[in-house]
N, C-alpha and C positions, 0 to 999 in steps of 0.2 A: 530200482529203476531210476535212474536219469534220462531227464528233459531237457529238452532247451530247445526254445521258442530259435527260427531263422527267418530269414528274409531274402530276396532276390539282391536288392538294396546292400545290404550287409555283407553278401560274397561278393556282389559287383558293384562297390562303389561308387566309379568313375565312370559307369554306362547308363546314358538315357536312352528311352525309344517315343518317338512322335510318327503318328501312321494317317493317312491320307488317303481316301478311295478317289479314284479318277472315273468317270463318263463321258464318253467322247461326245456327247448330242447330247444326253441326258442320263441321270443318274440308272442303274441297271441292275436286277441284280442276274446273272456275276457280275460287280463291277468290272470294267475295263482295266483300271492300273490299282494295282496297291502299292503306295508309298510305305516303306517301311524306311525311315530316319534314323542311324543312330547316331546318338551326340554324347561327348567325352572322349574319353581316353584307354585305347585298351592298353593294359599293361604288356610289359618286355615279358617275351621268353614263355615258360611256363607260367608265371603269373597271368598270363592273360588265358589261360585255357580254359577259367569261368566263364570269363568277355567272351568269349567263341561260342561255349555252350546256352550261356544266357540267350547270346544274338540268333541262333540256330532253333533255340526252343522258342523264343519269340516270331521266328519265323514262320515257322510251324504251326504256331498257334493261331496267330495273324494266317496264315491260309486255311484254317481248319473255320475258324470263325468267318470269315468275308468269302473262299474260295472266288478270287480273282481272276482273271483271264490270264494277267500278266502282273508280273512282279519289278517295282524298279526298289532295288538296296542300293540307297542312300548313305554311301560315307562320307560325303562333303565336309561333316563337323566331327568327322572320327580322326583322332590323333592317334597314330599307327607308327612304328616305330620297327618291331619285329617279334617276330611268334608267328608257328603255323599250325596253329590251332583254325586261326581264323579262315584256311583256305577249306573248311569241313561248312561252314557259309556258302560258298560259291558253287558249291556243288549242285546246283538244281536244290530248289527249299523239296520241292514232293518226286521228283524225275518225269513231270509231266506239266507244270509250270513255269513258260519261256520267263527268263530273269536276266536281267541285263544290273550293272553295276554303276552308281556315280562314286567318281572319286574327288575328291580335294587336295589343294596342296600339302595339308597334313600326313598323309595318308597313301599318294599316288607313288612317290620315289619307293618309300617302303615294300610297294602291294609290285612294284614293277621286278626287284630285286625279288620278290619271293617269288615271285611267278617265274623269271628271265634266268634268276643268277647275280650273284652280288658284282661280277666284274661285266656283265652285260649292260650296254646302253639301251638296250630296247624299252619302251614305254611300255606300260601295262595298256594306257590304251591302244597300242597297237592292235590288242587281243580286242575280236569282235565284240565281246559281251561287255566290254570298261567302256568309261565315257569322262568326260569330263566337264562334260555342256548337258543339262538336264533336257532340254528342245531334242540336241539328238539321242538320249538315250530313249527320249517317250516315243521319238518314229520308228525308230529301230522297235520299240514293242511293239507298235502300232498296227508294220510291218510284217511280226511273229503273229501277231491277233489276224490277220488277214488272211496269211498263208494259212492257219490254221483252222480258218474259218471255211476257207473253200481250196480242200485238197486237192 
């Protein structure tokens, strides 16, 4: 029998996660927003298809733990380059929590070319759910929390 001890750390070295509950008046529980941050680097190509899997399981677990109203994924400090692994993120974290995206300049050219097409001009924020101003991606939830609130 062989062992060997793993880590999250050790398949994904260049990915952190910092997370944030939001209350719009006051803290709640559901809270109103999950911040979920990641910060590094996902790697090129299939090297990053841990970075997707990690970010995806963290997701999920971050809603299974906190179960939020709404979800904002934070890539502002994600240096993103290319791999589409990462678009298996964007897909709704549960299929029932509204999730909106921030991008950065690191990150935003890349995420628009996987979304549009590599000879496409179009901005990823074009697409409703990317952002690139955290103020409107929190109204935009704010917005999904309302309508959802009263069908």
């Amino acid at each position: 029998m062989i062992r060997k001890t793993v880590s999250f750390k050790e398949s994904c070295p260049t990915i952190e996660f910092a997370f944030e509950l939001i209350g719009e008046e006051k803290m709640t529980y559901p809270p109103d927003v999950l911040i979920m941050k990641v910060i590094g680097t996902y790697r090129n190509g299939s090297m990053g298809n841990p970075d997707a899997a990690l970010m995806r399981g963290m997701l999920d677990t971050a809603l299974y733990m906190w179960d939020p109203q709404t979800v904002l994924l934070d890539l502002s400090a994600l240096e993103y380059r290319w791999g589409d692994a990462i678009e298996s993120v964007f897909k709704g974290p549960n299929g029932r929590t509204p999730t909106v995206v921030l991008v950065g300049p690191n990150c935003r050219n890349a995420l628009s070319t996987l979304e549009h097409g590599e000879s496409s001009v179009q901005d990823i924020v074009d697409n409703d759910e990317f952002f690139e101003d955290v103020t409107e991606a929190l109204e935009k939830l704010r917005m999904k929390r309302t309508a959802a609130n009263n069908p």
